[in-house]
C-alpha positions in Angstrom: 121.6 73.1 83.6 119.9 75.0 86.6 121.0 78.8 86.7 119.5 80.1 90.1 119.3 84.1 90.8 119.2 84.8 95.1 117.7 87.9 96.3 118.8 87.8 99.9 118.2 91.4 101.9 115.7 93.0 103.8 115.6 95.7 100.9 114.7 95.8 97.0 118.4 97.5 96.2 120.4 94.7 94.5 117.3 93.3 92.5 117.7 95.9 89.6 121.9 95.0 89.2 121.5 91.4 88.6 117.8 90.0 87.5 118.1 92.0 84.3 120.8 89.5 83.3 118.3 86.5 84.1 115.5 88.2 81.7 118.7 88.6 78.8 119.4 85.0 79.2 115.8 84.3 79.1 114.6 86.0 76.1 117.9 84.1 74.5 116.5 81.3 75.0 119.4 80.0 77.0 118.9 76.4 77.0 118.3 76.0 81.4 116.1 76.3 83.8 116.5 79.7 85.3 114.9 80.5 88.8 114.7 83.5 90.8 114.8 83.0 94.7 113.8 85.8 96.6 113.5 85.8 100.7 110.0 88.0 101.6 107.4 89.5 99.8 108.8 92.4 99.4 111.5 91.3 97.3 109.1 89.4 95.5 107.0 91.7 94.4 110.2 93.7 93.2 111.0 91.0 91.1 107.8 90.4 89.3 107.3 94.5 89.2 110.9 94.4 87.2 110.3 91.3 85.4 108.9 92.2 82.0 106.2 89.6 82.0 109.2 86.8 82.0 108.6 86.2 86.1 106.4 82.8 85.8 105.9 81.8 82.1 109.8 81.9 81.4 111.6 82.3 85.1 110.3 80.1 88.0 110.1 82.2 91.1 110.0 80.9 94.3 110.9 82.4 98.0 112.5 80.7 100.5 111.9 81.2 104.3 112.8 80.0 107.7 111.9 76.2 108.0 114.1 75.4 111.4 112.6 76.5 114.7 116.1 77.6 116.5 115.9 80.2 113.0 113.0 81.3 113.6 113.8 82.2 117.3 117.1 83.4 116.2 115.1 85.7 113.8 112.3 86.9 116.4 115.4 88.3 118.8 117.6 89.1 117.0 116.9 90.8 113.9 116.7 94.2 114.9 120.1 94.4 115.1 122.0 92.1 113.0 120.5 90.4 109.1 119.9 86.7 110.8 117.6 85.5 109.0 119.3 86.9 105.5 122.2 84.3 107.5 119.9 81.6 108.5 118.3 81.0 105.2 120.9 79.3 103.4 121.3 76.7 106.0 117.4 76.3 106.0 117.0 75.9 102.2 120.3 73.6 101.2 118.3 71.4 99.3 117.4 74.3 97.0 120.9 75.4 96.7 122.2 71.8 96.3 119.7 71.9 93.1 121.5 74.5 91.3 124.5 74.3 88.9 125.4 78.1 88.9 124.4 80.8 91.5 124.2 84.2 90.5 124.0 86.8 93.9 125.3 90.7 94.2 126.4 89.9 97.3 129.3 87.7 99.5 127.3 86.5 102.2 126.4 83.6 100.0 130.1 82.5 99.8 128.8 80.9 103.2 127.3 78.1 101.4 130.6 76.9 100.5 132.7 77.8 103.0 129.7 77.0 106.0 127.7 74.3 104.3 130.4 72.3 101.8 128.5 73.1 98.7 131.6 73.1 96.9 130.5 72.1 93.6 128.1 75.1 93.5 129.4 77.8 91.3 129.1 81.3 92.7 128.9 84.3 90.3 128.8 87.4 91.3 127.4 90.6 89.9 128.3 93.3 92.9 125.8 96.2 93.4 127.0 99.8 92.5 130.3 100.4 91.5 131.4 102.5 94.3 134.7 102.9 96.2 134.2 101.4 99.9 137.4 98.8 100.8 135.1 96.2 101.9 134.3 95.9 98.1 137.5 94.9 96.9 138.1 92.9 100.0 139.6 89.4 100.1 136.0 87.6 99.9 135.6 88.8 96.7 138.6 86.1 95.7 136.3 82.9 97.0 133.4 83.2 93.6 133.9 81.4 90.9 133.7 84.3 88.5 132.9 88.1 88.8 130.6 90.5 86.6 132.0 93.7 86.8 131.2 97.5 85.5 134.2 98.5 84.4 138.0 99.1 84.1 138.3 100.8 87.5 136.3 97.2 89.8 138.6 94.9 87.8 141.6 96.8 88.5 140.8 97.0 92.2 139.6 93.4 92.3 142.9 92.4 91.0 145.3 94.1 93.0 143.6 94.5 96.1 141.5 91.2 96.6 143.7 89.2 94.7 141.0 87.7 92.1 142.5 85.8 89.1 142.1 88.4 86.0 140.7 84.9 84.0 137.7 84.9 86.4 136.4 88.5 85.8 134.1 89.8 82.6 133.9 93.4 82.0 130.4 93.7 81.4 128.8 97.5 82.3 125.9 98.4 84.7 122.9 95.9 83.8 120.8 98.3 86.3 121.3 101.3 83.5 119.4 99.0 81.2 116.1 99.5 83.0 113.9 102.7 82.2 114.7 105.6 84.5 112.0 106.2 86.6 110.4 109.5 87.8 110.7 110.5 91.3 106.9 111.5 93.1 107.8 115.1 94.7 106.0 117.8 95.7 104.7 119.7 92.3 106.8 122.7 93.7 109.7 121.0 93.5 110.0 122.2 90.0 109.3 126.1 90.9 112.8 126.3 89.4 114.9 126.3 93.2 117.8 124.1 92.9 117.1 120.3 94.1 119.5 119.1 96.1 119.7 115.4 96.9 121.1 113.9 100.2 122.6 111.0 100.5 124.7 109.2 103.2 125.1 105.7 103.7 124.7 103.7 106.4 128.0 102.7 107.8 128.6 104.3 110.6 132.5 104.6 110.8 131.7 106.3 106.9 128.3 107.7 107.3 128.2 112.2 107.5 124.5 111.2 109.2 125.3 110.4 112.7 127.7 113.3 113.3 126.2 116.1 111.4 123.2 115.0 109.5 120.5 116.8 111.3 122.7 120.0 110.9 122.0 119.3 107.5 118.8 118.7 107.3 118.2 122.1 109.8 120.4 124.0 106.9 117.4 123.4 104.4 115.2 124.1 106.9 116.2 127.6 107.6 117.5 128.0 103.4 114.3 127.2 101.6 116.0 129.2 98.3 116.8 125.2 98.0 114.6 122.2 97.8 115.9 118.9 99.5 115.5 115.3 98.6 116.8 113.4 101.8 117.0 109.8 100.7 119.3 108.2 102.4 120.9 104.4 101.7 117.8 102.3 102.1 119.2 100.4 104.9 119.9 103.4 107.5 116.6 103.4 109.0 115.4 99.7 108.3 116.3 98.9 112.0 116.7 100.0 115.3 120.4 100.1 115.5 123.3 99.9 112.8 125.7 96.8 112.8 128.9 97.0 110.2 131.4 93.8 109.7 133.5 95.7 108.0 134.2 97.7 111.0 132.9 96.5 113.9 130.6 99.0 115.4 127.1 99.8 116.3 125.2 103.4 115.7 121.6 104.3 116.0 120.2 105.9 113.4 117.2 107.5 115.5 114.0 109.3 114.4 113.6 112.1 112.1 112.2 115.4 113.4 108.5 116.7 113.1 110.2 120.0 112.0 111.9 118.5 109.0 108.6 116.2 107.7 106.9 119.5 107.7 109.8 121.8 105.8 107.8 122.6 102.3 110.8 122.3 101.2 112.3 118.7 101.7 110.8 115.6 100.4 111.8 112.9 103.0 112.3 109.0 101.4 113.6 106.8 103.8 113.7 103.7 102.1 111.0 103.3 99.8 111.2 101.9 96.6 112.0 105.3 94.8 115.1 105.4 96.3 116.5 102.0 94.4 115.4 103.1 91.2 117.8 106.3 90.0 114.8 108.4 90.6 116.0 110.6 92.7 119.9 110.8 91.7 118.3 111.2 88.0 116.1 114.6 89.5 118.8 116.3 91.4 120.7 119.2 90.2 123.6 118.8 93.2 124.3 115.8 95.2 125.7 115.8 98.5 126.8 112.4 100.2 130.0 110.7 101.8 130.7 106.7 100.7 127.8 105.6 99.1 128.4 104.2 95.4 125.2 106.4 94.5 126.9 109.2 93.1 128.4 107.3 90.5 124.6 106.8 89.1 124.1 110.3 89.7 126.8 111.0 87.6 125.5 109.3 84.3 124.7 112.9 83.8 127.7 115.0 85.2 126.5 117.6 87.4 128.1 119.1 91.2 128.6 117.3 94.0 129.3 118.3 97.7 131.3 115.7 100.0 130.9 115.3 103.4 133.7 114.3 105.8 132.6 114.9 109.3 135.0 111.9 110.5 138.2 114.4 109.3 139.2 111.3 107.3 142.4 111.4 105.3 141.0 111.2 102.1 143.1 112.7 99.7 145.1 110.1 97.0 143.2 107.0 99.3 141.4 104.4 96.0 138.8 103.9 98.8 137.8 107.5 98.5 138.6 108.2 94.8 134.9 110.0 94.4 135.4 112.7 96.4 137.4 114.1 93.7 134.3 115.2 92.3 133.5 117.8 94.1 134.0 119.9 97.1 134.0 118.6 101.0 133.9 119.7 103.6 134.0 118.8 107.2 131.5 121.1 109.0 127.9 121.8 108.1 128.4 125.3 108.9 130.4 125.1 105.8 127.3 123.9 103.8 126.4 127.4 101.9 129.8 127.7 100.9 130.2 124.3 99.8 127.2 124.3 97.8 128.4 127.3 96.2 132.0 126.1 95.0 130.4 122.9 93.8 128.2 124.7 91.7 130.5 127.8 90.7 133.4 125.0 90.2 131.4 122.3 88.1 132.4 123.4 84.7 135.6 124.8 84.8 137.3 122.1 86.7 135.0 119.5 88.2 132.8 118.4 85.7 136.1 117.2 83.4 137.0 114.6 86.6 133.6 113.8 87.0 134.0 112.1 83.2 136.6 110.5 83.9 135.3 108.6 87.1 132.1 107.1 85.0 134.3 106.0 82.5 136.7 103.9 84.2 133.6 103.1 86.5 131.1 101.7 83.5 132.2 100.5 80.4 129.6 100.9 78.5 128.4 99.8 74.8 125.6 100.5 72.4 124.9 96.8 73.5 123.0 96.7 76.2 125.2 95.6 79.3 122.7 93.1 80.8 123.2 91.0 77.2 127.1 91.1 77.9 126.6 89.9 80.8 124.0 87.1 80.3 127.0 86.0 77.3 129.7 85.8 79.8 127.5 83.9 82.2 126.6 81.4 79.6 129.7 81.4 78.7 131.3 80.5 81.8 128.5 78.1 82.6 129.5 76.3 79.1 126.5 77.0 77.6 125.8 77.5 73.8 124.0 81.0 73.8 124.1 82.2 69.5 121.3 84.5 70.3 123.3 86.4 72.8 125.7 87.0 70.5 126.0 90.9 69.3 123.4 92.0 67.6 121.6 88.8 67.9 119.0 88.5 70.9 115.9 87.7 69.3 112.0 88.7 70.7 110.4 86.0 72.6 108.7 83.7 70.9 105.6 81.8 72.2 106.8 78.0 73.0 104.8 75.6 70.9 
């Protein structure tokens, strides 16, 4: 049995959601070969910086790349705009997929190795990354894998009504991320001159995203309001390129540069996509969060605290699944309305916010004493038909030394 682990982006953010599980089922002692593919250095080193010593000695890692010439044109002219080469590889590397028994990805765009390339027999599992309320995440795609890890009550619910999964193909599992140590975010030492810390958010889509319409009016806010501190880290993929493409709706933004005035605020700390902003560091530092669709706020609120929504778009919002989070707080439409906003959300947290805020997590991440990356390494081996004792509860042993 070969159990293969893909790493397919530009950025580091869906490493931490499913190579936990390959480190579970490796300290089980899961009897097959588990390998870790990863696409660029950078994804590489993220593995081996998360791997706990396993990376090598107990997981072969290897990293694919562009072996066909017409890829690597395709990638020199086009990848500014759209992810070719995350595209091209799986045509370029079918031998190594062919290889496998079971892939494990927290993504969909490797459904295109069996709807593409014919690799029928190749089992899919997927592990998704966040557990957030976007459609496109309960879309029909997610019906073509062969089994589904999920966080909780609320993604299996959705999954099932709304992309039509069969209920016998999903395990309820919890967050495998949460199982990595929180790290601490690298600010500015007066950060913690007690001045609220506000973190900023927005995603990249840009039929979603508050940044294209009204972000710098954010940004000027703090800028002009330094009785706040801001952490503007925005979804790792808004400034990785030139220009924004979504599939999901088809459209094309620019993200464009950031202004001289802002990088020299003393009072925002400006992370565009470094590694910090895949590791909870920043939704873990906050005191208020302020966003629009990303499914970062749910890891902010591991510990309840205010949010501030922002719906520049004048979206219908209210009772639509897709926008279930923006219960949790406040929004608001203009960001001349950003003081006041702030203000309910923090004035509001206790009395009536902080109660739905609860109840989101819960039905978001089912969560055990066990740690969630174990249930999920037990359903995996259980779906791959492997005999795993040591994952049972309470049972995953140290690693022992072979020989």
């Amino acid at each position: 049995m070969r159990i293969g682990f893909l790493f397919n982006h530009d950025q580091v953010h869906q490493v931490a959601h499913s190579l936990p599980i390959a480190l579970a089922l490796a300290r089980a002692g899961v009897d097959a070969e588990i390998v870790v593919a990863t696409t660029n250095p950078r994804l590489t080193a993220e593995v081996i910086r998360l791997g706990q010593g396993l990376i090598g000695p107990w997981i072969r890692l290897v990293e694919l790349g562009l072996t066909r010439n017409a890829s690597r044109l395709a990638h020199r002219t086009l990848d500014a705009v759209l992810p070719a080469t995350k595209l091209l590889i799986y045509g370029d590397n079918l031998d190594f997929f062919r290889s496998l028994d079971v892939l494990v990805v927290a993504e969909k765009t490797s459904l295109i190795l069996k709807s593409r390339h014919g690799l029928k027999d190749l089992k899919i599992v997927h592990t998704r990354h966040g557990a957030g309320d976007r459609a496109i995440g309960f879309d029909a795609a997610s019906a073509g894998f062969d089994h589904v890890l999920v966080s909780g009550p609320k993604v299996r619910r959705r999954l099932v009504d709304e992309a039509g999964v069969d209920p016998a193909t999903i395990s309820v599992v919890g967050y495998p991320k949460f199982d990595l140590p929180l790290a601490a975010a690298k600010l500015h030492p007066m950060i913690d001159d007690g001045r609220p810390v506000v973190l900023y958010n927005p995603h990249v889509s840009p039929h979603l995203s508050s940044w294209y319409a009204m972000g710098r009016r954010v940004l000027d806010w703090f800028v002009e309001h330094d009785d706040h501190h801001l952490i503007f880290a925005p979804h790792v993929m808004l400034f990785e390129r030139p220009f924004v493409a979504t599939i999901d709706r088809l459209r094309i933004d620019r993200p464009g540069r950031i202004d001289e005035r802002y990088l020299r605020a003393p009072n925002i700390h400006i992370d565009l996509g470094s590694r910090a902003s895949t590791t909870m560091a920043y939704t873990n530092r906050a005191d208020i969060y302020v966003g629009d669709a990303s499914s970062q706020v749910y890891e902010f609120l591991l510990r309840p605290r205010p949010c501030l929504f922002l719906n520049p778009h004048r979206l219908a919002w209210a009772g639509d699944p897709n926008f279930l989070h923006w219960t949790a707080g406040p929004v608001i439409e203009d960001a001349a309305d950003l003081g006041h906003g702030l203000r309910r959300a923090r004035d509001e947290h206790a009395s009536g916010y902080r109660g739905v805020q609860q109840a989101l997590f819960d039905d978001s991440f089912d969560l055990t004493e066990e740690p969630s990356a174990v249930r999920a390494a037990r359903a995996l081996a259980a779906f791959a038909g492997l005999s795993a004792p040591r994952l049972e509860p309470a049972a995953v042993l140290p690693m022992v030394a072979h020989g």
